[in-house]
C-alpha positions as CSV (number, residue, x, y, z in Angstrom):
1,X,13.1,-9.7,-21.1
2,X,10.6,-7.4,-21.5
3,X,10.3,-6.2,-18.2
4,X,7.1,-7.9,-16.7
5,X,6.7,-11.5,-15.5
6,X,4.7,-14.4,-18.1
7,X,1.3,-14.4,-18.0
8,X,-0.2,-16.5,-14.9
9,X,2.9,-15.1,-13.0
10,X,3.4,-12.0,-10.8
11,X,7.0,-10.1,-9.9
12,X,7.9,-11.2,-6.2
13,X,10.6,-9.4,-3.8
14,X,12.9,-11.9,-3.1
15,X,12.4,-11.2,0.6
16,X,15.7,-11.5,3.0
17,X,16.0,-13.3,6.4
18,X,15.6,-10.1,8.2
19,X,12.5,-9.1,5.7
20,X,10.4,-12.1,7.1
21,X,11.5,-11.6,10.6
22,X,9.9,-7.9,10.5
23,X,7.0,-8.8,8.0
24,X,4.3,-8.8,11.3
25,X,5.9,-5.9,13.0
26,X,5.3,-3.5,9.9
27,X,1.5,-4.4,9.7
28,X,-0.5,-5.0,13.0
29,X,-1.1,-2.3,15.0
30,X,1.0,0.6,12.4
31,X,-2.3,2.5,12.7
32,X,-2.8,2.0,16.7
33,X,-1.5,5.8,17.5
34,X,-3.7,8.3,15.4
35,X,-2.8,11.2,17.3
36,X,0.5,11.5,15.2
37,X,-1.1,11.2,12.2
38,X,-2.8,14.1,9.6
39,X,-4.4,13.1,7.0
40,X,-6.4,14.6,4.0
41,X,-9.6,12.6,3.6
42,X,-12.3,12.1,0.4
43,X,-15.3,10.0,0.7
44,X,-18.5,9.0,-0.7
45,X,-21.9,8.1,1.0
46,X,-23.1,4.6,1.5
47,X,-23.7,2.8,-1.6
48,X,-23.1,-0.2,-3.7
49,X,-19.8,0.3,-5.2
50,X,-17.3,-2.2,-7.3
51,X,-13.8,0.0,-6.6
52,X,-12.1,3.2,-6.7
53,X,-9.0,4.6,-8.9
54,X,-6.7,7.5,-7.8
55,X,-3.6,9.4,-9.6
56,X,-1.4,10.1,-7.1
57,X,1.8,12.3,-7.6
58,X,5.2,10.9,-6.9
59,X,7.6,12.6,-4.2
60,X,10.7,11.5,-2.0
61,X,9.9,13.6,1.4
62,X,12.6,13.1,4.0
63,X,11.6,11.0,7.0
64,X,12.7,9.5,10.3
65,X,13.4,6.0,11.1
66,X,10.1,5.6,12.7
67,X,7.9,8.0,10.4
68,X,6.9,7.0,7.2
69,X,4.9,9.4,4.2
70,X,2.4,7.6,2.4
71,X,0.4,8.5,-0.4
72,X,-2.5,6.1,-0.9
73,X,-6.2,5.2,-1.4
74,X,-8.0,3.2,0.7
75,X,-11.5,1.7,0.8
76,X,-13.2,0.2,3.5
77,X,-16.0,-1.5,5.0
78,X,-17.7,-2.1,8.4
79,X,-17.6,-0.1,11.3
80,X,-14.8,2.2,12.8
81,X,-13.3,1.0,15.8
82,X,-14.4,-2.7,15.7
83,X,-14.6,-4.8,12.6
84,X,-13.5,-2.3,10.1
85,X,-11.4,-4.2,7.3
86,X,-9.3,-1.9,5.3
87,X,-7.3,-2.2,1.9
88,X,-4.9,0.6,0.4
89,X,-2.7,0.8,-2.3
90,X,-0.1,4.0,-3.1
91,X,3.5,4.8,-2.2
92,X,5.1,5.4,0.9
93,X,8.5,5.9,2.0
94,X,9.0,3.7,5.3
95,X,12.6,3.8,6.6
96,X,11.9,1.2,9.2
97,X,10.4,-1.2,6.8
98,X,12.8,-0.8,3.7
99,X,15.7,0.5,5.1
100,X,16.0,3.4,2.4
101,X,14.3,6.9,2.0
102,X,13.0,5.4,-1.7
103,X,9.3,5.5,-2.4
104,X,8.0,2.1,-3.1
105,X,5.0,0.8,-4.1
106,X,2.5,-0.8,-1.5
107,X,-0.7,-2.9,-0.8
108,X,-1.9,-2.9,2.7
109,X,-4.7,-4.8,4.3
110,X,-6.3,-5.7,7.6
111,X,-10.1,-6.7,8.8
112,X,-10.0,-5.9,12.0
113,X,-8.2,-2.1,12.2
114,X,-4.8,-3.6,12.8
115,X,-5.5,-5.3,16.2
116,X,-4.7,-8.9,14.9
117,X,-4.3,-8.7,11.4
118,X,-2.7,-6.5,8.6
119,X,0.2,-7.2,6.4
120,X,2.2,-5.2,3.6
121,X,2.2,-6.0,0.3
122,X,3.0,-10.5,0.1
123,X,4.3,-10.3,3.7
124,X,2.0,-13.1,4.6
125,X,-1.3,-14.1,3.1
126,X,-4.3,-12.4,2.7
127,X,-3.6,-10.6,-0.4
128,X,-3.2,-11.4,-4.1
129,X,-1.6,-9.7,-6.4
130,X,-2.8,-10.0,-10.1
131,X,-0.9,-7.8,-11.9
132,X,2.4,-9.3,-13.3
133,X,4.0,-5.5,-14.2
134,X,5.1,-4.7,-11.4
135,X,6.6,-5.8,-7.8
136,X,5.2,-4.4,-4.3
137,X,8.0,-2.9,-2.5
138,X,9.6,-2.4,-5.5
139,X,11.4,1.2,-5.4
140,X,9.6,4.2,-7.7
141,X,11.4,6.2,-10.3
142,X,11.3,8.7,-11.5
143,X,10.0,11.1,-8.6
144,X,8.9,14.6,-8.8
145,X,11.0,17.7,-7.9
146,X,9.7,20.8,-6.3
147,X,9.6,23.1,-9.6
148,X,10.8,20.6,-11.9
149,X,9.9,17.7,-13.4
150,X,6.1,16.0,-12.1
151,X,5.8,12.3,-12.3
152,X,2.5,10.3,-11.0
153,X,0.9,7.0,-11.0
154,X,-2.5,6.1,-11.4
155,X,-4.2,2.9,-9.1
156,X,-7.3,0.7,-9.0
157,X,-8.7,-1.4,-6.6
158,X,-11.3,-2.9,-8.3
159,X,-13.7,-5.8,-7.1
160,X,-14.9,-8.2,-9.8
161,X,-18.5,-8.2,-9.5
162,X,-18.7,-12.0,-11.1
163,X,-16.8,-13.8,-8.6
164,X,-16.8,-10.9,-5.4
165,X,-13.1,-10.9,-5.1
């Protein structure tokens, strides 16, 4: 009623028969050809940290069927190009996956650079979710407007230092 779920529960896309058909082919290997991507990059030096927070604008660029634009943070660990194991959280708008030019909100993990593992949002397990305001995958709105109106999100992925997840 109030527009989040009861405590102890989170929002859930009810997923269609299509949705879990496709869940595996929209997270292994999505990051396979990096010639065709750009990317703007930030990071820190080795050291002990417990997460990382962002404010990310939001935008509705126009893509492809096979393109997608992503705004996102991610933080990893290991070493590139063999056990690197990878979470990010932002927006992206994914054509091929939702089947709309909206920006949604996503979680996206792997542990071994998306040879055999890596899944969007509760596609298949791996990931929980403990925030019960809002759904992955759900669509974003308000969006910014070139010259108009600006609208933005802020994120955390946070590690609890108690309990290491």
């Amino acid at each position: 009623m109030n527009g989040e779920c009861p405590k102890t529960t989170i929002p859930i896309k009810r997923p269609s028969k299509e949705d879990l058909l496709t869940a595996e082919k929209y997270g292994k290997g999505y990051q396979d050809n990096t010639l065709h991507h750009e990317y703007a990059i930030v990071y820190t030096e080795e050291g002990r940290y417990n997460g990382a927070r962002v404010g990310l604008s939001v935008w509705k660029p126009r893509v492809q069927e096979e393109e997608f634009s992503v705004s996102q943070i991610r933080v990893w660990s290991g070493v590139r190009g063999s056990n690197l194991n990878t979470l990010e959280v932002g927006w992206q708008v994914y054509k091929g996956k939702y089947k709309d030019d909206n920006p949604r909100l996503f979680t996206h993990w792997t542990r071994d650079l998306c040879k055999d593992t890596g899944c969007y949002n509760l596609d298949c397990p791996g990931f929980i979710q403990t925030n019960s305001a809002f759904a992955l995958g759900a669509s974003i709105q308000p969006v910014s407007t070139y010259g108009g109106s600006q609208y933005g999100m802020r994120l955390l992925i946070a590690k609890d230092p108690r309990t290491g997840d």
